[in-house]
C-alpha positions in Angstrom: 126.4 125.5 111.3 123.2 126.0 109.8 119.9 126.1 112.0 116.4 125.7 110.9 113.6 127.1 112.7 110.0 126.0 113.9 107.3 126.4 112.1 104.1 125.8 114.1 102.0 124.7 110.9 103.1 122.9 107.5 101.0 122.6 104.5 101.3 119.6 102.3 99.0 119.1 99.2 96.4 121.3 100.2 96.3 119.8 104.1 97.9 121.7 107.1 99.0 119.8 110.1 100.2 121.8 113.5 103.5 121.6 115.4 100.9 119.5 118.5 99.9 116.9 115.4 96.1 118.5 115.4 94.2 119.1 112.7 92.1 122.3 114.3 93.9 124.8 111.6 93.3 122.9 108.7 89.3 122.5 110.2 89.2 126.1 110.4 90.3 127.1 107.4 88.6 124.6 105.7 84.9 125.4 107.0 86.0 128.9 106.2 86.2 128.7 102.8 83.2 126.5 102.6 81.2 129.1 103.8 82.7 131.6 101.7 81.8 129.6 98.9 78.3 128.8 100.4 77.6 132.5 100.5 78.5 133.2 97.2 76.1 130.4 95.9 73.4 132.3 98.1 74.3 135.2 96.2 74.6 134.2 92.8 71.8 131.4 92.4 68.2 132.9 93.3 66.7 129.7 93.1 65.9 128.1 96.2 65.1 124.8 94.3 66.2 121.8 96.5 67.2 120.1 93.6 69.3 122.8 91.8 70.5 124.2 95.0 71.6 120.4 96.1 73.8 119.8 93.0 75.6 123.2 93.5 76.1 122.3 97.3 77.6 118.7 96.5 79.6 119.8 94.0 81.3 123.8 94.7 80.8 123.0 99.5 80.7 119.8 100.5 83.9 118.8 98.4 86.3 121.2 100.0 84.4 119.7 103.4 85.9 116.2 102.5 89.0 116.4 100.5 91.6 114.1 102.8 89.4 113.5 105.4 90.1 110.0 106.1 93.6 111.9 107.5 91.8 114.6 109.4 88.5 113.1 110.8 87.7 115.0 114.0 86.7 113.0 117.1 85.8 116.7 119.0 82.2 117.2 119.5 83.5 121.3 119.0 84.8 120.5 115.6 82.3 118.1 114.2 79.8 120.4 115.1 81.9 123.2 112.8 82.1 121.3 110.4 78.4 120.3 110.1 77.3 123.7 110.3 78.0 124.7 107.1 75.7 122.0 105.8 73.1 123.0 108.2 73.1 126.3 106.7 72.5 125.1 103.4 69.6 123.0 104.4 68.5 126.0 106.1 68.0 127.8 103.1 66.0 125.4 101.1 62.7 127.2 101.2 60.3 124.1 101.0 62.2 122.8 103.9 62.4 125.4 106.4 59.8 123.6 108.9 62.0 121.2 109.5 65.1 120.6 111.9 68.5 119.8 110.8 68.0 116.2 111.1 64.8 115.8 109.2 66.2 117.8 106.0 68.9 115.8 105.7 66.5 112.6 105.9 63.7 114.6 103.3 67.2 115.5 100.9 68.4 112.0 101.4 71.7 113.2 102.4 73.9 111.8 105.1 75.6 114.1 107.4 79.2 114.9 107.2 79.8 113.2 110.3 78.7 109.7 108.8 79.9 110.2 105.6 83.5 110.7 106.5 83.6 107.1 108.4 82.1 106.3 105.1 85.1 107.1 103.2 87.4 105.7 105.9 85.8 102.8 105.8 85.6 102.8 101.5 89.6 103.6 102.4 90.2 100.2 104.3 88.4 98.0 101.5 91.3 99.6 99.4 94.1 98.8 101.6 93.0 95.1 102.6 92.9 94.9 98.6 95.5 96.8 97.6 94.7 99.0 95.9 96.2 101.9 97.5 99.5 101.7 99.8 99.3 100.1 103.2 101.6 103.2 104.5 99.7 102.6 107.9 101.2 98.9 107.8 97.5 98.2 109.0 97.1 94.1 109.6 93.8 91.8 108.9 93.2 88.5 110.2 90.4 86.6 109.5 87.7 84.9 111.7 85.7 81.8 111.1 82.6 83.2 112.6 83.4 86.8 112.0 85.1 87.0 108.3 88.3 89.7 107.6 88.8 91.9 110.3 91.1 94.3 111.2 93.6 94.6 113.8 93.6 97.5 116.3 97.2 98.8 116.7 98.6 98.7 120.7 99.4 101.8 122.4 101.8 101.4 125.2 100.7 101.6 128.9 103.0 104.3 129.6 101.9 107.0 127.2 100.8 110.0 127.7 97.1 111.3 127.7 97.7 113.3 124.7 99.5 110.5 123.4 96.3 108.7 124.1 94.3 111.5 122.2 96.3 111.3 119.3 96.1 107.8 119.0 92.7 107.5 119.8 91.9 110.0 116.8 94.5 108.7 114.3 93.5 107.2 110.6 95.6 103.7 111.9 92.8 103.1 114.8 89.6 105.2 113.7 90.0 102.6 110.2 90.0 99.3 111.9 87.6 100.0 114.4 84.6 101.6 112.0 85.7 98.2 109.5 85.3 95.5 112.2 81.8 97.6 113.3 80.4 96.7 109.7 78.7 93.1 108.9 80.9 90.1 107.6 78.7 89.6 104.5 79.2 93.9 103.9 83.3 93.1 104.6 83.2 90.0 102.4 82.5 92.0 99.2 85.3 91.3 96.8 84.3 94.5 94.2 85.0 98.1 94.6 81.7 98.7 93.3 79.9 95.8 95.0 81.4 97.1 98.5 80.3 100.9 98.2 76.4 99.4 97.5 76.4 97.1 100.0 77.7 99.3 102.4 76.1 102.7 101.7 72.6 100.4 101.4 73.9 99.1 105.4 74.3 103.1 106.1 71.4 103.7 105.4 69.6 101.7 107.8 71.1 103.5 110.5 69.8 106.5 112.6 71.9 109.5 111.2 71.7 112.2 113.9 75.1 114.2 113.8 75.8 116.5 116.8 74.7 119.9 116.7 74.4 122.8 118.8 70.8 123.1 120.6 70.3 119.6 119.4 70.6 116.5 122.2 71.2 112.9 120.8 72.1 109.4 122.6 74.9 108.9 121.1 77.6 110.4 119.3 76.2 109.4 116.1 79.6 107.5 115.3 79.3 104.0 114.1 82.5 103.2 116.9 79.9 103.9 119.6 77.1 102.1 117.9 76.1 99.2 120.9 75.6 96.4 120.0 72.0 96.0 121.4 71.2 99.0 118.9 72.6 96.8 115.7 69.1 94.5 116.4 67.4 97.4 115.1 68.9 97.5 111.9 
């Protein structure tokens, strides 16, 4: 009889995923080439231009930063501080800048921090599923709400699981999406174009305080638009 053996992490197009269903490998690895490739820019390119040394950042670093992450979206303070530190780095380095803290060069580069911009693409991912454009493989459910418009519904976890269970659930694609969607405005959710959506709700973004964790840096909140109160959306 034949037996197959354990592995404790599988790659599949270009994403690894352990044995425990975490992502911290993949995270790893992933800032770790970033950086590699970050350093090499540092390197190569003499210019400290923030305009030269932003296009080579968006396009050679912050794309291996992103690639799946709707699947892989941390929810550890630990990792998402990882993760953002490679683009801390880079801001660091931008000579015209180096007065400021993390927070204000992303405001004076108009970037938004990783942290914010992977919700984005979650949420950019749940426009496409209510629309179908992709595959509902998450079998994710809508309903729609005279007062509140299309929103989504949050999966149930059973009473009895475990706390890891809990953890996993909690940090899964099939909750994080329907929770960031129902946090957006009705009249955001009620666009009916690709194009028309991404506006609208990068233009809503943006009118939101963007302060990613980061290590020597204290904030309110977690920076995550799930734990955006309500009484803060009257500031908007």
């Amino acid at each position: 009889m034949r037996r197959h053996s354990t592995a404790e992490h599988v790659r599949d197009l270009g994403v690894q995923v352990s044995n425990d269903l975490s992502w911290s490998r993949h995270i790893g690895n992933m800032v770790s080439k970033a950086r590699s490739t970050l350093s090499w820019v540092f390197s190569v390119f003499k210019t400290r231009d923030r305009t030269v040394m932003t296009t080579l950042y968006k396009s050679l670093v912050r794309s291996t930063l992103e690639y799946c992450c709707p699947l892989w979206n941390p929810s550890k303070v630990t990792e998402i501080q990882l993760i953002e530190g490679v683009q801390r780095t880079f801001t660091s380095r931008i000579s015209s800048l180096k007065h400021l803290n993390y927070w204000e060069r992303l405001s004076q580069l108009k970037l938004m921090s990783l942290q914010r911009r992977r919700e984005r693409y979650i949420i950019l991912m749940m426009w496409k599923i209510l629309h179908n454009v992709v595959p509902n493989c998450c079998d994710m459910k809508f309903k729609i709400s005279s007062r509140n418009g299309t929103l989504a519904v949050i999966p149930p976890l059973a009473k009895s699981s475990s706390s890891s269970n809990q953890t996993l659930y909690d940090q899964s694609f099939a909750v994080q999406g329907p929770k960031l969607w129902n946090k957006i405005p009705s009249t955001v959710r009620a666009a009916q174009s690709f194009e028309a959506f991404k506006i609208s709700l990068s233009n809503f973004l943006d009118l939101i305080p963007d302060n990613p964790p980061v290590s020597g840096y204290s904030c309110s909140w977690t920076n995550s638009l799930v734990d955006y109160s309500p009484s803060r959306w009257s500031d908007v």
